[in-house]
FIVEXDREN-666960 format. One record per residue (C-alpha): x, y, z. Coordinates in pm, whole numbers, padded with zeros to 5 digits, always signed. Layout:
! FIVEXDREN-666960
XYZ
...
This chain:
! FIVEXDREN-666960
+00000+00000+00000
+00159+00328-00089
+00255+00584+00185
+00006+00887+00164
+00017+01224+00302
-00275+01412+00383
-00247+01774+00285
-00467+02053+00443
-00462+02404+00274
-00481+02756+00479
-00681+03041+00430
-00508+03144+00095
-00736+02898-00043
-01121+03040+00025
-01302+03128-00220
-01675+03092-00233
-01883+02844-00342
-01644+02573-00136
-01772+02274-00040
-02089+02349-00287
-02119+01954-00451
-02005+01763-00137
-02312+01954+00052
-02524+01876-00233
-02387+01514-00256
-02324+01416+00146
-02539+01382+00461
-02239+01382+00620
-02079+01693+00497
-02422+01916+00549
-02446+01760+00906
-02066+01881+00941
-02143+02227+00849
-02431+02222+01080
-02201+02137+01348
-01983+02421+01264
-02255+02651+01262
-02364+02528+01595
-02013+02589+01769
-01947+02920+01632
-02316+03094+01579
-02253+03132+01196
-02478+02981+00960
-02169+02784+00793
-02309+02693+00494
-02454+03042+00396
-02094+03198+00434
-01902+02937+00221
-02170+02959-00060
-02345+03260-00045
-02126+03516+00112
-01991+03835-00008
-01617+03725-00082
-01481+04019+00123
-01669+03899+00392
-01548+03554+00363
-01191+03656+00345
-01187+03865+00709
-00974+03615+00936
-01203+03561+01208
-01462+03392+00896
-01170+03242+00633
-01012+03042+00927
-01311+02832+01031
-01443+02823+00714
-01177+02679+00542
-01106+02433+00871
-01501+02317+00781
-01453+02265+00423
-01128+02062+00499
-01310+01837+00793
-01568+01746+00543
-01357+01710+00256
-01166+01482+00492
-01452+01274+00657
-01614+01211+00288
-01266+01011+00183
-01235+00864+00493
-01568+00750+00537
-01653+00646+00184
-01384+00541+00059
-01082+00434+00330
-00851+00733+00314
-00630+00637+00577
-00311+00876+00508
+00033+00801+00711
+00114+01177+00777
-00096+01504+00778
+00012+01846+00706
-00124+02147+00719
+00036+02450+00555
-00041+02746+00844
-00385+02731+00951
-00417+02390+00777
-00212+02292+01090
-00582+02276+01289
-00722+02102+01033
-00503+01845+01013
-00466+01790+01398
-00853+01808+01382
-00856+01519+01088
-00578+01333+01283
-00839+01304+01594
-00587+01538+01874
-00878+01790+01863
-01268+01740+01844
-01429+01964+01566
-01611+02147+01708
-01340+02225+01931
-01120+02284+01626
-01399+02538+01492
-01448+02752+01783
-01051+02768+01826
-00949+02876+01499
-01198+03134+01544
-01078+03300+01800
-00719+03273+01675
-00833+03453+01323
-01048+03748+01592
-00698+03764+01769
-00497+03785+01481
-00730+04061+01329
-00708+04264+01638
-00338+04245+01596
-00316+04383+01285
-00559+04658+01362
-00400+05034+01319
-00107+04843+01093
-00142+04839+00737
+00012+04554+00649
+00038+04312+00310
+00137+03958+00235
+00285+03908-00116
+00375+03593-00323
+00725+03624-00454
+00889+03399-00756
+01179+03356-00953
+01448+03475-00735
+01614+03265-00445
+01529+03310-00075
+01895+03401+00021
+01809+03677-00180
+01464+03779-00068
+01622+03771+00297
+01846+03992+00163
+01583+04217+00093
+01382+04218+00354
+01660+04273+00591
+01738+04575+00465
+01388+04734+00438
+01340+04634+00796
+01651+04778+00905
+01480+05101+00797
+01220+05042+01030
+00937+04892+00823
+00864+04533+00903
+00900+04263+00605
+01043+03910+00657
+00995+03597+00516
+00643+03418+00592
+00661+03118+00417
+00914+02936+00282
+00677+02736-00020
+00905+02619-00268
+01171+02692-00475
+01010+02879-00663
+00796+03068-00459
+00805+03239-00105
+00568+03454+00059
+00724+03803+00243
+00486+03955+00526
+00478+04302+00714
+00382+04667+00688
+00240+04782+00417
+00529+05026+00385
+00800+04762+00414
+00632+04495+00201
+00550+04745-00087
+00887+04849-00058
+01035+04515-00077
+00807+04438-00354
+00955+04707-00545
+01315+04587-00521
+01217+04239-00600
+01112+04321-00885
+01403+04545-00950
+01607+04208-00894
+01356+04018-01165
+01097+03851-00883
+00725+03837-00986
+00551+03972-00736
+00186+03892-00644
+00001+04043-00369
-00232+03754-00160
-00586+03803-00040
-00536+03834+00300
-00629+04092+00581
-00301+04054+00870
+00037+04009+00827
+00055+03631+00891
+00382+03463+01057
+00514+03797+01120
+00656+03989+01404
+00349+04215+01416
+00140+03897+01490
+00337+03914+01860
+00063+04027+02032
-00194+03781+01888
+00069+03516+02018
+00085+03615+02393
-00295+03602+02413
-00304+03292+02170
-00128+03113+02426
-00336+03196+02695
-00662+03037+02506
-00473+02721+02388
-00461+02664+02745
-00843+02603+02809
-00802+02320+02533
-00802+01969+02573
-00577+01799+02307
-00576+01434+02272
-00263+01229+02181
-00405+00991+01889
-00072+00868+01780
-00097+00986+01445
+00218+01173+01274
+00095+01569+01219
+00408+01779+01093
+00444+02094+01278
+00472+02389+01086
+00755+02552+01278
+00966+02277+01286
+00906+02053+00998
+00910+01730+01169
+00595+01569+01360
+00436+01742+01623
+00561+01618+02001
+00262+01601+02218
+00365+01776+02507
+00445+02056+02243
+00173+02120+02057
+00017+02435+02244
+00369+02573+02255
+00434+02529+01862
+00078+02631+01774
+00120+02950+01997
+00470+03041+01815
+00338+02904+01461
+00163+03277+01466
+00488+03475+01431
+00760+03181+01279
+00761+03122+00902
+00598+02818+00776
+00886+02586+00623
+00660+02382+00385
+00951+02306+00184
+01126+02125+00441
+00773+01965+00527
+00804+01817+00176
+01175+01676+00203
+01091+01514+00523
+00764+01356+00325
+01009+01262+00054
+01277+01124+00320
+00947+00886+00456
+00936+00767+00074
+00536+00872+00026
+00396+00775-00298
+00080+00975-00270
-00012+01347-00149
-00383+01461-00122
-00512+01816-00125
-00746+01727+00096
-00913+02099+00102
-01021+02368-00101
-00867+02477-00438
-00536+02328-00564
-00233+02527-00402
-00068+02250-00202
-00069+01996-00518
+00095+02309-00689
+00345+02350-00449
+00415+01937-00412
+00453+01959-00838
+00702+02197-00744
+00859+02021-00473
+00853+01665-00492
+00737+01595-00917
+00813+01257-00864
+00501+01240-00597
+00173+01155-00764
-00023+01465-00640
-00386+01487-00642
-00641+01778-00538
-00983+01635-00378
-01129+01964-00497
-01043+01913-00895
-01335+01677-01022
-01035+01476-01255
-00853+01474-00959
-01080+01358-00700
-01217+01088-00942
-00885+00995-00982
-00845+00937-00651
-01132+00753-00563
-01047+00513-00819
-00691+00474-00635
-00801+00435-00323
-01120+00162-00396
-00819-00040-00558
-00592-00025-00294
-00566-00333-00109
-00443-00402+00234
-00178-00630+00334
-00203-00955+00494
-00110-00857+00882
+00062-01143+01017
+00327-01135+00700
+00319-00749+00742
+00452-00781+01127
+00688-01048+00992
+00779-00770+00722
+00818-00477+01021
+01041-00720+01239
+01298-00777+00990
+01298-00445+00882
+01391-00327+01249
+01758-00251+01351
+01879-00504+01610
+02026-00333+01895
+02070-00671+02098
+02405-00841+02139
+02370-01150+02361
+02315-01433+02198
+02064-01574+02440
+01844-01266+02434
+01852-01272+02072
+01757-01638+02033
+01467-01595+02297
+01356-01196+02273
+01383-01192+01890
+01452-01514+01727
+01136-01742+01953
+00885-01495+01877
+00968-01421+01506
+00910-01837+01452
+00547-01808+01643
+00479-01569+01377
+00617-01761+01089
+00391-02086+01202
+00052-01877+01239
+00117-01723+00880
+00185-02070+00795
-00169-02174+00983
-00341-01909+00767
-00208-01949+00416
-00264-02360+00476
-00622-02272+00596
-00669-02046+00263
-00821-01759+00495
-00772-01400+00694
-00623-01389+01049
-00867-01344+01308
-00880-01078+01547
-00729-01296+01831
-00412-01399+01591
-00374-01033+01512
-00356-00940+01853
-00125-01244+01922
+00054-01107+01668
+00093-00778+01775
+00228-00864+02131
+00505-01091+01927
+00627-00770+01719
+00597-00572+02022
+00862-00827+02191
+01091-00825+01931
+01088-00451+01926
+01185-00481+02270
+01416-00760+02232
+01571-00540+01958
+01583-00274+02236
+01384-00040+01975
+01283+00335+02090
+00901+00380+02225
+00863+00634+02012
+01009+00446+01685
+00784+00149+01815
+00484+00314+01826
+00509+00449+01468
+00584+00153+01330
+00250+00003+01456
+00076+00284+01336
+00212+00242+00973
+00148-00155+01030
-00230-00064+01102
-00242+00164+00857
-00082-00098+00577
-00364-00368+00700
-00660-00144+00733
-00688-00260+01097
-00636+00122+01232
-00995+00149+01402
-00958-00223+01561
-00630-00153+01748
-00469+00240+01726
-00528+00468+01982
């Protein structure tokens, strides 16, 4: 089964009319919008259909309406037809999304949370003009460059997100991003302004952070095991982190191109734009081409993918923990140990796949459980890290479409 990614867009993405055919198409999307509408006091649906676009943009509406869109977008492929992705990442406010998706938040929790962080990050910005701004064809050594000197003249610009290598995003006052634009372009950068109302993953978002914190901290978050990368530092969240990494997420640059290289380091095979519009299949073209890349929100694409994913088939589980124990590094070396911590359990495993194959059938729950504790030993035996040990069950559930019957 290939390794997937799950890929959750941020609020660059809204436009209206999201979500339009899924609500048309899904109980279960128009009973997730009336869940969001619930938790917030916003009839959902009417803003992501019907709204004025200006209206839809303002932070405090984009953020939970593009977290709704993605849920549903989400719960449809998972529901219907198996999505069961390895990692999830979100690029900025995708983050939620994807920790919503990955089950460490409840929805509506998720909803009401990104709310107030897009009312927070609105009153920040208030009395600042300010401007985000798409920037290609020039390297980011150079756009540093830039911005480092228009802020040394006391307007605010800086890198916001680091995309691609072909594009970057630079963030500030509207005085030091206009600025900047006008010496990119000086340098041969296209320049594109973004639809946006604050200066995202800035230093003006400072306040917004100090008071984020403080609301992160009536939040329950729930470790499900599952691999989310962090946005701040490209590598899967650590649980005991998150509200400290979500909190500083508001004023660090997202590094989505070294969110892809660690994706392309874990060898996936397929990436999913799970939300609205097409930018993160863009950007993975443009990062990783040999990825096959697919937005859920492109009817091609999403037909596409539902095709993939109703072919995909599952591995056989007791060869699959025969396939994770081998492929384990063996940090054990007494020869008794070995023989009883490694070698004993790894035959008890050979002779039930044996069983199974002679008996022409599936393992049952009980010899997948049996099976389990064996890998589990050998991990031990091998004197494996918890943490290595746990995501290697979570890929073998994941490879054996047994993730609801034994993951956390």
């Amino acid at each position: 089964m290939k390794k997937k990614v799950a890929m959750f867009p941020g609020q660059g993405s809204v436009y209206v009319g999201m979500c339009k055919e899924l609500l048309r198409e899904h109980d279960l999307v128009r009973q997730i919008f009336r869940e969001a509408s619930d938790a917030i006091g916003m009839d959902m649906e009417k803003l992501c259909l019907e709204g004025d676009l200006k209206e839809l943009t303002k932070t405090e509406h984009s953020q939970p309406a593009i977290l709704t869109a993605s849920v549903a977008s989400f719960r449809v492929l998972e529901e219907e037809f198996g999505f069961r992705p390895h990692f999830y990442a979100g690029h900025s406010l995708g983050e939620f999304s994807a920790l919503v998706c990955a089950g460490y938040l409840p929805f509506a929790e998720g909803v009401r949370l990104v709310k107030t962080r897009g009312e927070l990050m609105r009153d920040a910005a208030l009395g600042t003009e300010s401007l985000m701004t798409a920037v290609g064809k020039l390297p980011k050594e150079e756009i540093l460059g830039v911005c480092r000197e228009v802020s040394a003249s006391g307007h605010v610009v800086c890198v916001s997100n680091y995309n691609s290598h072909k594009q970057n995003v630079i963030s500030g006052s509207k005085v030091g991003v206009s600025e900047a634009e006008k010496r990119l372009a000086s340098l041969g950068a296209s320049v594109k302004r973004l639809n946006v109302s604050a200066p995202f993953h800035s230093p003006l978002m400072q306040p917004a952070l100090e008071r984020f914190k403080v609301v992160l901290e009536g939040y329950s978050f729930t470790d499900s095991g599952k691999a989310v990368l962090s946005n701040v530092t490209a590598r899967p969240h650590v649980f005991a982190e998150i509200r400290e990494r979500l909190a500083q997420q508001l004023v660090s640059p997202v590094r989505w191109q070294e969110t892809v290289e660690y994706l392309k380091a874990q060898q996936i095979r397929l990436a999913v734009d799970v939300g609205p519009g097409k930018v993160l299949r863009n950007l993975m073209f443009d990062n990783f081409p040999a990825v096959h890349a697919l937005s859920y929100d492109v009817p091609d694409n999403a037909r596409e993918l539902e095709k993939l994913l109703g072919n995909e088939k599952y591995s056989p589980f007791i060869s699959r923990c025969m396939g994770q124990a081998v492929a384990t590094r063996n940090l054990c070396y007494d020869p008794q140990s070995y023989e009883t911590e490694i070698m004993e359990p790894y035959r008890r495993l050979q002779a039930m796949e044996l069983t199974v194959e002679a008996e022409e059938r599936t393992a049952t729950a009980e010899e997948m459980k049996t099976a389990t504790e064996l890998l589990l030993k050998i991990f031990r035996g091998k004197q494996i890290p918890t943490e290595e040990q746990q995501a290697r069950l979570q890929t073998l559930y994941l490879d054996t479409g047994t993730e609801g019957m034994f993951s956390r």
